[in-house]
C-alpha positions in Angstrom: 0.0 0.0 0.0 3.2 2.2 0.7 4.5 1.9 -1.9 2.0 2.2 -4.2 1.5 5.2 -2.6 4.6 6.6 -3.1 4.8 5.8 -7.1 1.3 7.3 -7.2 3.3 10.6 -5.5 6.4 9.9 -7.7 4.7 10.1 -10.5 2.5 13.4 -10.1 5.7 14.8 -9.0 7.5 14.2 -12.0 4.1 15.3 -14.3 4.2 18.7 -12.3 7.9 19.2 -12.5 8.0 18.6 -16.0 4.8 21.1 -16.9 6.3 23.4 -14.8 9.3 23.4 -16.7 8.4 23.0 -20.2 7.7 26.9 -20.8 11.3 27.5 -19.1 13.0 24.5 -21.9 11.2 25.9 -24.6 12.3 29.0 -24.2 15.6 28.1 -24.0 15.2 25.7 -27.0 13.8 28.9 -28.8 16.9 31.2 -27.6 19.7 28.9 -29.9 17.5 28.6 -33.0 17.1 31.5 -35.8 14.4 32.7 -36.6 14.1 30.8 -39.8 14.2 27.8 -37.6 11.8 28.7 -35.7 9.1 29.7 -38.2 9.9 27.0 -40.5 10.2 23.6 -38.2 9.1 22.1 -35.1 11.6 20.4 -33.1 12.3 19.2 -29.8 15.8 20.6 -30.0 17.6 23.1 -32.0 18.7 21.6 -35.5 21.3 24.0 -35.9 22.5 25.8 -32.9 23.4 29.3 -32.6 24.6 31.5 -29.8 24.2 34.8 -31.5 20.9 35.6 -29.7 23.3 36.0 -26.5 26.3 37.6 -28.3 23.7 40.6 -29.8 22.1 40.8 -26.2 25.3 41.3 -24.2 26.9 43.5 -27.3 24.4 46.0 -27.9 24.3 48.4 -24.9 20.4 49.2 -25.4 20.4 45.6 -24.6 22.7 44.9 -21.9 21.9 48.3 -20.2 18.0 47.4 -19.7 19.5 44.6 -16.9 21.6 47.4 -15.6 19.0 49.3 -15.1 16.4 46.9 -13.7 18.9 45.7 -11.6 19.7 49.3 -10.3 16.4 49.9 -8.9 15.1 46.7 -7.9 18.3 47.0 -5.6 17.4 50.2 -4.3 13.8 48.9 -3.8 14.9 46.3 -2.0 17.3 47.9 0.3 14.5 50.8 1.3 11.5 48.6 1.6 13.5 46.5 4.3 15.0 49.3 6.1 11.2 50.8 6.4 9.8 47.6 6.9 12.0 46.6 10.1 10.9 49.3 12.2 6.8 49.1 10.7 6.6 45.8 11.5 8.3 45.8 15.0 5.4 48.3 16.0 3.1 46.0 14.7 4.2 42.6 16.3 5.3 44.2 19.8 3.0 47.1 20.3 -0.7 47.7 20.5 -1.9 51.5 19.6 -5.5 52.9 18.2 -6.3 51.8 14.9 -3.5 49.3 14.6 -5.4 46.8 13.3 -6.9 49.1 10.6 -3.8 50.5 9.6 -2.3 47.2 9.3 -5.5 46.2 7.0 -4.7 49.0 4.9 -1.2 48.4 3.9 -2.4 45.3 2.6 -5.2 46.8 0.6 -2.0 49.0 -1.2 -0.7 45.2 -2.4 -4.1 43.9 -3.6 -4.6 47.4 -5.5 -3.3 47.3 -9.5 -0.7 49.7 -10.4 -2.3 51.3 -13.0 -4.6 53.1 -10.3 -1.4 54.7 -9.4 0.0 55.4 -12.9 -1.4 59.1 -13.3 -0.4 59.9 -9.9 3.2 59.2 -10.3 3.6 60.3 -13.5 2.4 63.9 -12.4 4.3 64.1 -9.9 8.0 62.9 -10.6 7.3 64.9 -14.0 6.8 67.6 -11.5 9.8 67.2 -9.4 12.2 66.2 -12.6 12.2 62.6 -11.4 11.0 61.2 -14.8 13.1 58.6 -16.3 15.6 57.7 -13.2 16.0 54.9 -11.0 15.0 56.3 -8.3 11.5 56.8 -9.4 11.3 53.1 -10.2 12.4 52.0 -7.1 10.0 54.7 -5.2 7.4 53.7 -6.8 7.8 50.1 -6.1 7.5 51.2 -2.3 3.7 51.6 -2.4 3.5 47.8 -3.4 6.7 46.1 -1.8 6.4 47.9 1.5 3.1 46.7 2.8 3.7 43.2 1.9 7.4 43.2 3.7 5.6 45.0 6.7 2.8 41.6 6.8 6.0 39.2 6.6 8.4 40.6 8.6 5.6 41.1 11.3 4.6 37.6 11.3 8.5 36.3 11.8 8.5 39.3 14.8 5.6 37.6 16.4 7.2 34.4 16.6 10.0 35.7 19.0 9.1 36.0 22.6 9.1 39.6 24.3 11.1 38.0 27.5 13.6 38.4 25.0 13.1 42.5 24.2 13.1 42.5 28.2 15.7 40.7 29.1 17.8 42.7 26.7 16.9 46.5 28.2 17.6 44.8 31.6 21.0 44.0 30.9 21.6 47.7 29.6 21.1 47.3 25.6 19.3 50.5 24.4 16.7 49.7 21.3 19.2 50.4 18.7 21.9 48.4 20.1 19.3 45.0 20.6 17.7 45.3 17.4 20.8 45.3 15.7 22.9 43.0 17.7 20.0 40.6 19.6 16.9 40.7 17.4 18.0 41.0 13.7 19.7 37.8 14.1 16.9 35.5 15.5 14.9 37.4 12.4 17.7 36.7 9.8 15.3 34.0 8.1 12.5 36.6 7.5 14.5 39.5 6.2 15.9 37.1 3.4 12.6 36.0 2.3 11.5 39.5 2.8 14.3 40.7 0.5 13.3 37.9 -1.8 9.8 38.5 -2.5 10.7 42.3 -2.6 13.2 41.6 -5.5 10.7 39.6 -7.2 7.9 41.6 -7.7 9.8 44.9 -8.3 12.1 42.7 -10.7 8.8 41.1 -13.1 7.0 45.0 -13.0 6.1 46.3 -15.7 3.2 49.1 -15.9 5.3 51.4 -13.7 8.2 51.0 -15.1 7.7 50.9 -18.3 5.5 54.6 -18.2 8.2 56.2 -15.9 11.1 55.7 -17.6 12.0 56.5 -21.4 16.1 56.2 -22.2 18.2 56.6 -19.1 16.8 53.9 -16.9 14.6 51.9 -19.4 14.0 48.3 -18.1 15.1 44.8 -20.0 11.2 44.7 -20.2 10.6 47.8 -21.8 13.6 46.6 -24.1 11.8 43.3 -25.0 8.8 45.4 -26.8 12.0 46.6 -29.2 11.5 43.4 -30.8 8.0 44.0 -32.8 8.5 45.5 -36.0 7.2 45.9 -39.0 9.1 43.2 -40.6 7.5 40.7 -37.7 8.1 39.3 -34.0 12.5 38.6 -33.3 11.2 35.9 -31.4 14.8 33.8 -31.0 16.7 37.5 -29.2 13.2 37.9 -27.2 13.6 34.5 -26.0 16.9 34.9 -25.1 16.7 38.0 -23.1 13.6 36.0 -21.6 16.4 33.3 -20.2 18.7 35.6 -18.9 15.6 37.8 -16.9 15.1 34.7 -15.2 18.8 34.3 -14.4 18.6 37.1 -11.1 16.2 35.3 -10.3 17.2 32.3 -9.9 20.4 33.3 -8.3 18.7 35.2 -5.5 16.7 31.8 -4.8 19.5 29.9 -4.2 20.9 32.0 -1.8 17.7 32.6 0.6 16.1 29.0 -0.3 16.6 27.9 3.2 14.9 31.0 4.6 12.2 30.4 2.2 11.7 26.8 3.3 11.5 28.5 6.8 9.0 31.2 5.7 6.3 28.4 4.4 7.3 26.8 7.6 5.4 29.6 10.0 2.7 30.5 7.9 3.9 33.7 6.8 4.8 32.9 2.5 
């Protein structure tokens, strides 16, 4: 019975791994073909390989400059929506004040709403201020979305440490900079990466705002993708090519918090 049950596991397993990864092969497959190839045959693999996809994308600087760029401010993002997080959600987990709930309520409603709500406002504004077309705006931007949800995350991970601890700490002479830093960051180090993860993700797969708020100077890889319609038709083996290397940051960034992720499913709060 056992071990029927475990083929019967095995094998949905394997059906889900390999539909789960058959958009990310054929992508790939797509990236060393030509375009002829691609229009003309259908193949499993490519029938004549071809790495020139990857030599125009990391030769031509409006290519290669569109990862620059997204990786600029999804790094900025990232860094300010942690540091304003940290402090957010230690009120929230640790202190009980009027309308605490409500305010914590409506951060979340910022997440759930779409960001082209917010389009007209910030285009207004950084037009306003002359922060058009800069990383910076990107990344600010970004805030209204990534801050709320670090804020419901990190407060969740907070929770889960005892106050003795906060106590015990002022007792023995720490002052609150000194014991978040030293004391509590550490015991939290597994929700701040996952934090940082999800942060980096949905800053790094954005599109609305960052496409409308930037023009030449800190234009996304995804605003360079639409580069590929023209009139002469789609460039669909250097689309799918850039396509593989977005998901490279990605992946990287995985690897190096997967643990804290594993953790992060393991309370309840991803």
């Amino acid at each position: 019975m056992d071990e029927h049950r475990f083929k019967k596991r095995t094998l949905f397993l394997s059906v889900y791994i390999a539909f789960a990864l058959l958009p990310i092969y054929w992508m790939l497959n797509m990236s060393l073909r030509t375009n002829e190839e691609i229009l003309s045959t259908f193949s499993l693999w490519p029938q004549h390989l071809t790495l020139n996809n990857y030599v125009l994308i990391f030769t031509d600087a409006s290519w290669y400059s569109g990862y620059i760029n997204s990786l600029i401010y999804v790094a900025i993002n990232t860094v300010i929506s942690v540091s304003v997080a940290l402090p957010a959600a230690y009120a929230f987990s640790r202190y009980s004040f009027l309308g605490d709930k409500h305010v914590f309520f409506w951060l979340l409603t910022n997440r759930m709403t779409p960001p082209a709500v917010f389009l007209l406002p910030f285009f207004q504004l950084y037009t306003t201020v002359g922060l058009m077309d800069t990383h910076l705006a990107v990344a600010l931007s970004h805030l209204l979305f990534n801050v709320p949800l670090a804020v419901w995350i990190l407060e969740g991970f907070m929770s889960g440490i005892p106050r003795e601890i906060d106590e015990t700490a002022y007792i023995d002479g720490y002052s609150f900079p000194k014991f978040f830093v030293r004391i509590f960051l550490p015991l939290i180090k597994a929700g701040v990466g996952v934090t940082a993860f999800f942060c980096f993700m949905f800053s790094w797969v954005e599109l609305l705002l960052a496409r409308t708020l930037t023009s030449v100077n800190a234009k996304p890889i995804v605003a360079t993708m639409t580069r590929t319609v023209s009139a002469s038709g789609m460039d669909w083996a250097t689309l799918a090519a850039a396509g593989v290397l977005t998901i490279v940051p990605g992946a990287i960034v995985i690897w190096f918090v997967r643990h804290y992720i594993a953790k992060g499913f393991a309370m309840g709060r991803v």
